[in-house]
N, C-alpha and C positions, 0 to 999 in steps of 0.2 A: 479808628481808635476811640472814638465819641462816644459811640455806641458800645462801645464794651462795657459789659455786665458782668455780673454772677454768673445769669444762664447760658454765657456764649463761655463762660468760664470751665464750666461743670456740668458736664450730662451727669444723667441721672446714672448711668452707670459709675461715673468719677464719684457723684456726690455717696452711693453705696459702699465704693471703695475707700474711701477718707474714714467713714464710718465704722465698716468692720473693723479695717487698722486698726483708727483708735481703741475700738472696744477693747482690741487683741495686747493690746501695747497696753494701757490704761486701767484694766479691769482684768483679764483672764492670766493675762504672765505674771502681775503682783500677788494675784491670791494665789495662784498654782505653782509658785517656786519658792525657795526659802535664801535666803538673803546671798547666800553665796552662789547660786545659779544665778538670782533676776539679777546680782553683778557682770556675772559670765555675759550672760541677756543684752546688756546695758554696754559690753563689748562691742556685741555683735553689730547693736543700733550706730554704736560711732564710724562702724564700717560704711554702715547703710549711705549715711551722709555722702561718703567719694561718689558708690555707686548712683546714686542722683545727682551729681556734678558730671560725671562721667556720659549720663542719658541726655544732658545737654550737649555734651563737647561730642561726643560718639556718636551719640544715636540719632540727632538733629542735626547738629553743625559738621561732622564728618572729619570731628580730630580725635584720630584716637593717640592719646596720651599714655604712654606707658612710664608716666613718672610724677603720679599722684600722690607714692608717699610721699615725695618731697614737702608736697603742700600741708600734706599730714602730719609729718616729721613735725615742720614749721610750727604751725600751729600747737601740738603737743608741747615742745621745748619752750615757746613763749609762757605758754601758763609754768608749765615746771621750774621756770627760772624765779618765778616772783613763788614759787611754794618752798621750794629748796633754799630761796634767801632767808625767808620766812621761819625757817627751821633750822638754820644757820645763826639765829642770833648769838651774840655774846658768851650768855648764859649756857645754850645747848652746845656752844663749840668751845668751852671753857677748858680742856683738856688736850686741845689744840697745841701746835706749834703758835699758829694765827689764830687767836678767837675771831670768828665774824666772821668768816670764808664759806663759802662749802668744801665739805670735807676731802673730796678727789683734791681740790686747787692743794691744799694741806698736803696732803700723801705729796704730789707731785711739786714742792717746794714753792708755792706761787707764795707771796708774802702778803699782797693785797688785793682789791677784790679790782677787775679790770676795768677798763673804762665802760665797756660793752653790755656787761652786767648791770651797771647803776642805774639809770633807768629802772628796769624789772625791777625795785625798791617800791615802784606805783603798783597797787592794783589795777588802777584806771588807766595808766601807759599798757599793762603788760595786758587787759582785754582788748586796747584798741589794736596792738602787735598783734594777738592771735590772727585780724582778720585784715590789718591792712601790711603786714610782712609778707606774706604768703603774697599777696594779692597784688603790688608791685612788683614781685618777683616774677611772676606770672606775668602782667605786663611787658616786663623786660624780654623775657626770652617771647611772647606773642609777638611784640614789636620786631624784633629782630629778626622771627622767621617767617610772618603771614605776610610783611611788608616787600619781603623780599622773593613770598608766591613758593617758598618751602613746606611742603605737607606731605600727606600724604603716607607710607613707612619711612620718607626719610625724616619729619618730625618725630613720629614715634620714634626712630633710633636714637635720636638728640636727644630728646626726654630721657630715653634710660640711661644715656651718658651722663647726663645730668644727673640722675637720680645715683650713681654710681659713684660720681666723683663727690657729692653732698657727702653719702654715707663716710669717704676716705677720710673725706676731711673729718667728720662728726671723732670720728675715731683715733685717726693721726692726732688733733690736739684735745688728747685726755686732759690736760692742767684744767683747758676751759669749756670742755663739752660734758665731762664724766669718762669720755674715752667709748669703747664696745662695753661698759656694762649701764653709759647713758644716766640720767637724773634719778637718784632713787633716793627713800629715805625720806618722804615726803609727808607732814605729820598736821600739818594747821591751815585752814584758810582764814586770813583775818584773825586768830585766835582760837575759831573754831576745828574740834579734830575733826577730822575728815576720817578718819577709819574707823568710826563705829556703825555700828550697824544702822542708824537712823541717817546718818550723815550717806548712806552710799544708796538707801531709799531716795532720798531728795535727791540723790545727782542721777538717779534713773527718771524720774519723772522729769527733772529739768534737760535730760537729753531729746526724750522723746517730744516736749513741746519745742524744743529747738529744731529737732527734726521735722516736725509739721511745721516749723516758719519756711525751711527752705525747700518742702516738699509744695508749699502754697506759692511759693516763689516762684521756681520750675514751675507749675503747673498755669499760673500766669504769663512766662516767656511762651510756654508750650503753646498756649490758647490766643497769643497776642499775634499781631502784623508780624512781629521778629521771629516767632517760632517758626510762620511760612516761610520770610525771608533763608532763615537757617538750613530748613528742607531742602529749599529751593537749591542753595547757596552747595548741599549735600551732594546734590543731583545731577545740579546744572550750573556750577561754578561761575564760569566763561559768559555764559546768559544773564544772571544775577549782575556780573561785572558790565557788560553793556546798557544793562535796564539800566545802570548810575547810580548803582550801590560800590560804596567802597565796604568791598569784600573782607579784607586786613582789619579793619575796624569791628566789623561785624565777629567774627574770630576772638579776637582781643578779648572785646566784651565776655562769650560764653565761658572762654577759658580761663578771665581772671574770676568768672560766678562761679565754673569749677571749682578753681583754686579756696576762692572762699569756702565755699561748703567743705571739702576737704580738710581747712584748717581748724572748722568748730568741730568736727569728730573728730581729730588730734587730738583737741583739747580737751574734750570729754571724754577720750581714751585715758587721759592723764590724770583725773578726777577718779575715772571710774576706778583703774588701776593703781594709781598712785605711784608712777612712773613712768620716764618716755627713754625710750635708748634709739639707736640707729638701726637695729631688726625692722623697724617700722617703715624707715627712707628708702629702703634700700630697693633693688630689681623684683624680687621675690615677691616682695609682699604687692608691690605694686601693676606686676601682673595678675597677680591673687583678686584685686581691687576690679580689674578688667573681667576679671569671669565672672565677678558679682553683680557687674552689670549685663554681663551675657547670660548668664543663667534666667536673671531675674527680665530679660528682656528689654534691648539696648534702645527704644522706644517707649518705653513704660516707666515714668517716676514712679507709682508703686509698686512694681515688677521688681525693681532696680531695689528697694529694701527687702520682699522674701528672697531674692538672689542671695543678697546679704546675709540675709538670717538662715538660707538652706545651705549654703555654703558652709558655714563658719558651725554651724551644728555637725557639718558630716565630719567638716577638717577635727573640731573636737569628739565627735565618738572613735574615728579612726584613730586619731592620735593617742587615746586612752587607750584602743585596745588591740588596734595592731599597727602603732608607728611608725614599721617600717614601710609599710604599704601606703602612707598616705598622699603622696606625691602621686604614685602610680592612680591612686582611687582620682586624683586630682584633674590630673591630664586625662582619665576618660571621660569622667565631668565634663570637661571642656569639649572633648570630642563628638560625645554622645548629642552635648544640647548641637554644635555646630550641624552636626550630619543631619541629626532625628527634627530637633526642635530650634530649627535659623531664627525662631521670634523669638524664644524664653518661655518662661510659665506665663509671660502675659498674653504670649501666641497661644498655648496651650488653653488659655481660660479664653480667650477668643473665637476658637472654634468648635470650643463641647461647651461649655459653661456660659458664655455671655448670651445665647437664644434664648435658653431657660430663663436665665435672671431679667431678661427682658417680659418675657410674659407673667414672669410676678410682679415686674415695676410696673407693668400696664394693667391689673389687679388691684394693687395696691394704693389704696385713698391717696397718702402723703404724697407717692410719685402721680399719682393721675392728675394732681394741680401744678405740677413742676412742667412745664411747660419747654425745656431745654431737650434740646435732641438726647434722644435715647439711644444713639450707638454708640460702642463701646470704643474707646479711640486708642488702647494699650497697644497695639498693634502696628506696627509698621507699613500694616499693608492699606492703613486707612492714613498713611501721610508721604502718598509718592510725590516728586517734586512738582513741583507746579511752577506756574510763574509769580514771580515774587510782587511784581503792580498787581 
């Protein structure tokens, strides 16, 4: 770990990839859409976030989690509770039973605001909640199952029970969650409106550099002793376990970075939209969250965001224009990459695309001085298990 750099960091084919992104996110989506698309856009990006918690937990560490929205959910409701109080003053709820409430607790006869709620009164409480709520929660149920050597599909089944009985609850108490129509009605941060058009600019730009902190993150576990470790741990469990790694711990860790990431695109879905309901928590969406890391390639942090973004474009053209049919388009999605394409598009651009891109980086001045291995590592098939020393 002494030795670790930049360049043991980032080949030159990473260092191309960060790049395009950016440009693509940064430069081509802001001038080529108009405020209510690069919104739509700025959806899709809050997806992205699970799908690179996910390439961690899935595609490294070999848990597949099918109850990501929970972390999402989470983090979403943390911001909307201090926007919703926020818009709940005195003043705006003057016409109330309760002035000061939010308005569901009002309908549903609550007289004051809960214990639970006060807090979220902070700004600065309710951004440490977006990422440290999720993020013990996560702990809790890692501790309980990796401790006791549970993975495998019967984790994934837990998760989605979990993710199921969240939703129940989110729903059952309407006085203090919003109920199934969830936090809405969301109008100020700090004072400032958040619904005009300038205001939903800034919160696309501040998703997407949020997106490259935890995309630099991943790509750091990726590139570090841990990332082998996790391969290893992927592959060869029982091996990992005798070298004199505690395995449980190792888990813990990826799934509570999951969790995190998962809970800052919550929260930027709740920015972006101005809204969080329990549609988000639930089964559905969070196997939705799984195919946009399979699409995009369940070994590829970059993969794992056009997963995101090719998904959530087809779900919305189909959903425009023929509805009924989306679910069906869905499950072959998933079918087609599983059968045709086992890597994702980051397998796809590994075996036609990445030889070419090589011989322009070996061309190319700026990469001819970059000195960092030049193959392309999106791939799965360039991180079989090894051993973890």
């Amino acid at each position: 770990m002494s030795n670790f750099s930049l360049k043991n960091m980032m080949t030159r084919q990473d260092v191309l990839g960060f790049f395009v992104l950016a440009v693509l996110l940064l430069v081509i989506m802001p001038l080529s859409m108009d405020i209510i698309r690069l919104t739509q856009f700025g959806k899709y990006l809050s997806f992205a976030f699970v799908a690179v918690g996910l390439v961690l937990c899935w595609g490294y560490g070999g848990i597949l989690s099918l109850g990501q929205g929970v972390f999402y959910g989470l983090g979403g409701y943390a911001l909307a509770m201090f926007l919703k109080l926020e818009a709940s003053s005195p003043e705006n709820t003057a016409i109330q039973s309760t002035p000061g409430i939010p308005d569901f607790m009002d309908w549903n006869r609550i007289t004051e605001l809960p214990w639970f709620w006060e807090p979220f009164n902070s700004f600065t409480f309710s951004l440490l909640a977006i990422l440290i709520v999720p993020t013990i929660f996560a702990y809790f149920i890692g501790f309980a199952m990796f401790k006791r050597r549970v993975g495998g599909v019967y984790f994934a089944i837990i998760t989605q029970a979990i993710s199921s009985i969240l939703t129940i609850l989110i729903i059952g108490q309407q006085g203090y969650t919003g109920g199934v129509n969830g936090i809405t009605d969301l109008r100020t941060l700090l004072g400032w409106n958040i619904r005009s058009d300038y205001a939903s600019y800034v919160f696309y730009f501040i998703g997407v550099a949020l997106l490259f902190v935890c995309l630099f993150v991943a790509q750091f576990i990726t590139k570090s002793k841990l990332g082998r470790i996790l391969v290893a741990m992927r592959g060869q469990e029982d091996r990992v376990r005798f070298s004199g790694y505690d395995v449980a711990n190792f888990k813990i860790f990826v799934f509570c970075v999951g969790a995190a990431f998962a809970a800052v695109g919550g929260a930027m879905f709740t920015l972006q939209e101005k809204f969080m309901s329990p549609s988000f928590v639930g089964i559905v969406p969070s196997i939705e969250m799984v195919i946009f890391c399979a699409v995009g390639g369940r070994m590829s942090i970059l993969g794992a965001v056009y997963g995101a973004i090719l998904v959530n474009v087809a779900k919305t053209y189909f959903g425009e224009s023929f509805p009924e049919l989306w679910l069906f388009a869905m499950g072959l999605l998933f079918i087609g990459v599983v059968v045709a394409f086992p890597d994702g598009l980051a397998g796809v651009y590994q075996k036609y695309c990445a030889p070419t891109v090589d011989k322009f980086l070996d061309k190319a001045p700026l990469f001819k001085r970059y000195s960092g291995d030049s193959s392309y590592s999106g791939s799965s098939s360039s991180h079989e298990p090894v051993n973890a020393s």
